[in-house]
C-alpha positions, 0 to 999 in steps of 0.5 A: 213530809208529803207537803214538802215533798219528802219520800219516806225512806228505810231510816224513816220506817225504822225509826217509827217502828223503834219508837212504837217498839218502845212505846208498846204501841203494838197496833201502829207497829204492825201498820207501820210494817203493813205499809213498809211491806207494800212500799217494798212490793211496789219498789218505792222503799226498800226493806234494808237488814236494820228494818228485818231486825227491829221488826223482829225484835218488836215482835219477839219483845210483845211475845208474838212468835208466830210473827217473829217466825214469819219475818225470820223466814222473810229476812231469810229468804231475802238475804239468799236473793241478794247472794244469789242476784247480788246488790240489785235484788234482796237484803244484804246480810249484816252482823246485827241481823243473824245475831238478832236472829240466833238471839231468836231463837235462843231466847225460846231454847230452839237449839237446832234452829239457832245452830243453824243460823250461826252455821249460816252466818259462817257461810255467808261470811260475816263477822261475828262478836261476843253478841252472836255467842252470847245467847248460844251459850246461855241457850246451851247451858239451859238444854243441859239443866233440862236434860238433867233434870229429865235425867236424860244424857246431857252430852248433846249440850256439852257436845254442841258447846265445844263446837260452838267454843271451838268455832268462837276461837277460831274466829279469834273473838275473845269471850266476856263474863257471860260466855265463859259463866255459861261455858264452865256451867254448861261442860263443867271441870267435874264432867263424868264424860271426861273419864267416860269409855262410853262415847257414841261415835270416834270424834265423840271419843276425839273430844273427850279430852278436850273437856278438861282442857277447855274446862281449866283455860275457861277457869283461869280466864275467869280468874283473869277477868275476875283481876279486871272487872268486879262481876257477881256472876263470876263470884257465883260460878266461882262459888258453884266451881268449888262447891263441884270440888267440896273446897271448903277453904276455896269456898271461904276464900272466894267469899272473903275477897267478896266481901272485901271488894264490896266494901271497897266500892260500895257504888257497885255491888257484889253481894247480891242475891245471886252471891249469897245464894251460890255461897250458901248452896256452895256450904251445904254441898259441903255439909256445912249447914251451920255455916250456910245458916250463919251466912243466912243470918249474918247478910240476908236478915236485917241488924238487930236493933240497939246496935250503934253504928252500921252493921258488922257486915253487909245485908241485902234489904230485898231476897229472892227465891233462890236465898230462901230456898238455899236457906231451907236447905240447911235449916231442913238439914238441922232438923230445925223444920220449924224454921222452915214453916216461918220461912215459908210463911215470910216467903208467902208474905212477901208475894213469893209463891213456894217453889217445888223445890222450897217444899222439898227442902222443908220436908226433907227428914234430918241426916240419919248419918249417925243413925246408921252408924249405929244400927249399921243398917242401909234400910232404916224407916223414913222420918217423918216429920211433925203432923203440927209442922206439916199441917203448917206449911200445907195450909200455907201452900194451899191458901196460895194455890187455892187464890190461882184457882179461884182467878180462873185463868187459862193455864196455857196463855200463862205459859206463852208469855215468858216475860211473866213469871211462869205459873208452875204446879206446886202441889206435885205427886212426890210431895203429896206423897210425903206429906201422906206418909207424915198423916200416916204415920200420924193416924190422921186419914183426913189429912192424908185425904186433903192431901190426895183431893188438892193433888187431884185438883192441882192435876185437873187445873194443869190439864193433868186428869186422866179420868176422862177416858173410861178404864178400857181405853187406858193402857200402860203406854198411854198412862205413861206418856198422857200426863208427862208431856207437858211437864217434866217428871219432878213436875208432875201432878197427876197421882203417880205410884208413890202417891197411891202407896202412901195412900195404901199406907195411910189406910192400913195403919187405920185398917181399913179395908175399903179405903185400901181397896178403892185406892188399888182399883184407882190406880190400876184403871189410871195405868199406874204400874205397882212397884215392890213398895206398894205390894209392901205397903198393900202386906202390911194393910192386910195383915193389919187388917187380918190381925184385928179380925182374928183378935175380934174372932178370938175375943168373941170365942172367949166371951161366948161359947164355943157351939153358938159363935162357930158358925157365926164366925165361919162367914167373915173370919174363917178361911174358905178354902178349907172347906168350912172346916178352919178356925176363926183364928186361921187364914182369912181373905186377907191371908190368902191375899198376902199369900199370893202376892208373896207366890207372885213376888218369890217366883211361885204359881199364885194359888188363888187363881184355883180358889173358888172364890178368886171371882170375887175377891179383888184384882190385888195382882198387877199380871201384866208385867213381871213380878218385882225383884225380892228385897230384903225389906219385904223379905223382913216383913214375909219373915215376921209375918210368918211369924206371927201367925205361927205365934197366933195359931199356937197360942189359940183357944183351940190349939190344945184340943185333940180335935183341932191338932191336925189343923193347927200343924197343918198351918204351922207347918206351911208358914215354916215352909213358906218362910224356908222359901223367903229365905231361898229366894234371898240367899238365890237374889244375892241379897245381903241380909241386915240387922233387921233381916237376922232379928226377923229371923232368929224370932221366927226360929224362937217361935218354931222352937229352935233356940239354939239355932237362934242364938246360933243367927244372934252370935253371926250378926253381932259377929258381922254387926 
């Protein structure tokens, strides 16, 4: 160009910069705008809006933002010197540019910013299209997933959305596909805020009756496109719609007229992952899980063989996470979690690495609807599933993970490239929680271990350990906060407390005792907050854990002689408060424990504090923060307990010698006292008493010799029952 001397131009940058954009060549792109930049400075070629805008989506598409901020601010600046000097300094402002801009910011959901930039367009006057809105709904509609699933208040999302549909109205741009898909997602025609007193301002309060308007104009558009162009995505907000409604026939009819538009143009397909998926998710929103799975069978697995002639109905040769994990949803609703272990295994198989939401279906325990109709009982023990099943997919889940450990690569470089598919935690703290109870229940500690030590390494990968600040410097707000702002809360791998309850409750079924009390010191030195179910479960492994002393007491004392054991079992078994003067069938530590806590939750004054040896028992008390609410599982538990003991000391050895008579109705008379006082601290929460609760305790007045009053229990709860 220079031996014939021709001047390089805009047209001429631009087109250089196109073609090294998609190319990939990002070391001659960045030259390129080097020397553009200069050429501009010096006056021999001006920078023009489309120059500002390929520059900006170069750096955006190679996931440079710090670039692509830094040309934002210049094409900004730019623009304003040419509104405010005119034609003669700056870039004139163009449509193309500020949409380019807003899709910017959309695309990395800056929402203020990008609001912003629409809010600028509108002021300098530019014509704006369905591709200036188009990233801002679809931005907006991601804010509200986010917020929910935070479970924080969605209302700035769906606030913004009305603006922003407002303001595309009175633009007069009629809105495609996408905008409407993302519109109804985003405000919804469900939307509680529509039927909601509790708005924060009197415009909040003004636009609340927009909502349902907005949300039936954006359906009957969509129903109007629907007419003229044949869109999947518009099938699967329709599909997401009815479900929101559980419109079972809705639901099927929708799905039909998919099927037959698919058939009648085969070069454009309808039947898509996407589809299937809204439909299968749209049937076990409706409890129709025997549906979704013959769905599942009927398009998304291959033809059986021997059949002649094309399948009965159309099939998907590839799937997507999205159509296994709605089909783990309903397999894991029928109870057939074998299944769902072959669907992981396929998953992983084929390079698809189990979601968090994947394992969460597959743990889910079957619908005990009919169970509860039967007990008539709102607290039932949790299912648990087969330790074989869940060993299956542990081994699966973690054979995957440990090929991402063992590259070594840097978590955070992984998430600044949001064109890869982002690498998330899949061994999170509820999950792991779940899969200890099923150990638990199992009585197989060892796997409830490798559990706990793949979590904590799934933590110490994702940046989440909190073990590397000594336990003076770690408080309540610190441990609250540390390890959540990198991830959100279903995402977390940190142990939290229901991680050390199941851990509490896999060492108290085995009894023991260490195990118990190193995972209650680890979790109060990380700041972990106990809750009334992990006091529960720390009940049930002491009283375990006192029951199988008092039986070795006991059988020792039957096997030997009264004169040589006694002293033999005053240090371990026998309590200590009463002055070495108690039986080995009495209180031991652990009872004096369980009694404090019981104190602690009912509203009593803990009686260890004046113990002589509460120095050098462990800190089992969380006195920071105020004692949990009293429910009646626990109140159960407190009642059957009691019980137990009244039962353990009046069949004694020693309960019939006169000698001893004043210490057994001593403790008799103080677990009756202390039950009357469980059931005071009911009857003054305003609990309501199940099944459970009545059986518990018309067994205690069996024990304590009140039959009558008993039966008297027996007769209200079948009565009530």
């Amino acid at each position: 160009m220079r031996q014939h001397s021709v001047q390089e131009d805009a047209v001429t940058f631009n087109t250089l910069l196109n073609g090294c954009r998609r190319l990939g060549a990002w070391g001659f792109f960045r030259e390129i705008e080097e020397q553009i930049g200069r050429r501009d400075e010096w006056g021999i070629t001006r920078m023009d809006a489309t120059s500002w805008g390929t520059l900006i989506q170069g750096y955006r598409q190679c996931q440079d933002w710090e670039s692509v901020d830094r040309c934002v601010a210049q094409a900004t600046k730019a623009c304003r010197l040419w509104s405010q000097a005119g034609a003669a300094r700056g870039v004139k402002p163009t449509t193309e540019l500020w949409s380019i801009i807003v899709n910017a910011y959309a695309s990395r959901d800056m929402v203020p910013q990008m609001l912003a930039s629409r809010n600028v367009m509108s002021g300098l006057g530019l014509t704006m299209n369905v591709y200036t809105f188009g990233p801002v709904f679809a931005a907006l509609h991601r804010l509200r997933k986010r917020l929910v699933r935070d479970r924080q208040d969605a209302w700035p999302a769906i606030s913004h959305a009305l603006h922003e549909f407002e303001a595309m109205r009175s633009a007069g741009i009629s809105p495609n596909a996408s905008i409407l898909t993302n519109m109804i997602l985003t405000v919804g025609l469900n939307n509680p805020y529509a039927h909601s007193d509790d708005m924060h301002s009197d415009s909040e309060s003004s636009m609340r009756a927009k909502i349902s308007s907005i949300g039936g104009s954006v359906a009957q558009e969509l129903e109007q496109i629907l007419a003229r162009a044949r869109d999947p995505n518009i099938y699967a907000t329709l599909l997401n719609i009815s479900a929101r409604t559980s419109n079972y026939g809705e639901i099927q009819e929708i799905w039909q007229t998919l099927l037959a538009e698919s058939a009648q143009t085969p070069h454009q397909p309808l039947l898509t992952c996407l589809t299937l998926s809204a439909y299968m998710n749209a049937l076990n929103d409706c409890k129709m899980y025997d549906a979704a799975i013959a769905a599942f069978y009927a398009h998304a697995t291959p033809a059986p063989f021997g059949e002649s002639g094309a399948p009965s109905s159309p099939r998907l040769l590839a799937l997507d996470r999205s159509v296994y994990e709605a089909a783990l949803m309903a397999f894991a609703r029928t109870d057939r979690h074998r299944m769902c272990a072959s669907l992981i295994r396929t998953m992983t198989s084929k390079g698809i690495q189990p979601s968090v939401l994947a394992l969460r279906y597959t743990l889910l325990p079957p619908d005990p609807t009919a169970l509860s109709k039967r007990l008539n009982s709102t607290y039932t023990r949790r299912w648990s599933l087969p330790l074989a099943i869940a060993r299956s997919v542990w081994s699966m889940v973690v054979e995957a993970r440990r090929s991402v450990w063992m590259q070594g690569t840097d978590p955070n470089s992984v998430y600044a490239d949001s064109s890869a598919q982002q690498e998330q935690p899949v061994i999170v703290n509820d999950i792991a929680a779940q899969l200890i109870r099923i150990a638990a229940y199992a009585r197989h500690v060892e796997f409830g271990e490798e559990v706990f030590e793949a979590l904590k390494a799934e933590a110490a990968y994702f940046g989440q350990e909190r073990h590397d600040l000594p336990s003076s410097e770690v408080d309540a707000d610190d441990a609250a906060t540390a390890h959540s702002s990198r991830f959100p809360e279903d995402l977390q791998c940190f142990p939290n407390v229901r991680t050390y309850t199941s851990m509490i409750t896999l060492y108290g079924n085995d009894a023991n005792l260490a195990g118990v009390s190193r995972m209650w010191e680890d979790m109060l030195r990380d700041g972990i907050e106990p809750n009334l179910h992990t006091y529960t479960s720390l009940i049930v492994a002491l009283h375990k854990v006192a029951l199988r002393r008092r039986w070795k007491g006991a059988q020792l004392y039957k096997d030997q002689g009264r004169s040589s054991v006694v002293g033999e079992l005053h240090v371990p078994f026998a309590s200590t408060y009463r002055d070495g003067k108690g039986l080995p069938w009495e209180s031991t530590q652990q009872d004096l424990v369980i009694s404090d806590i019981e104190d602690w939750v009912v509203g009593a004054t803990p009686r260890s504090s004046d113990s002589d040896n509460s120095e050098s028992a462990p800190s089992w008390l969380s006195c920071n923060s105020a004692s949990p609410d009293l429910d009646i599982p626990l109140s159960t538990l407190l009642l059957r307990y009691h019980t137990l003991r009244i039962r353990d000391t009046l069949r004694s050895p020693e309960s019939a010698l006169k000698g001893h008579v004043s210490a057994v109705e001593h403790v008799t008379s103080e677990n009756i006292h202390r039950a009357m006082q469980v059931c005071h601290a009911v009857e003054s929460a305003g609990l309501t008493p199940d099944h459970r609760f009545h059986a518990a305790l018309a067994d205690f007045l069996d024990t304590c010799g009140d039959s009558s009053g008993a039966e008297l229990v027996r007769s209200r709860m079948k009565d009530a029952h």
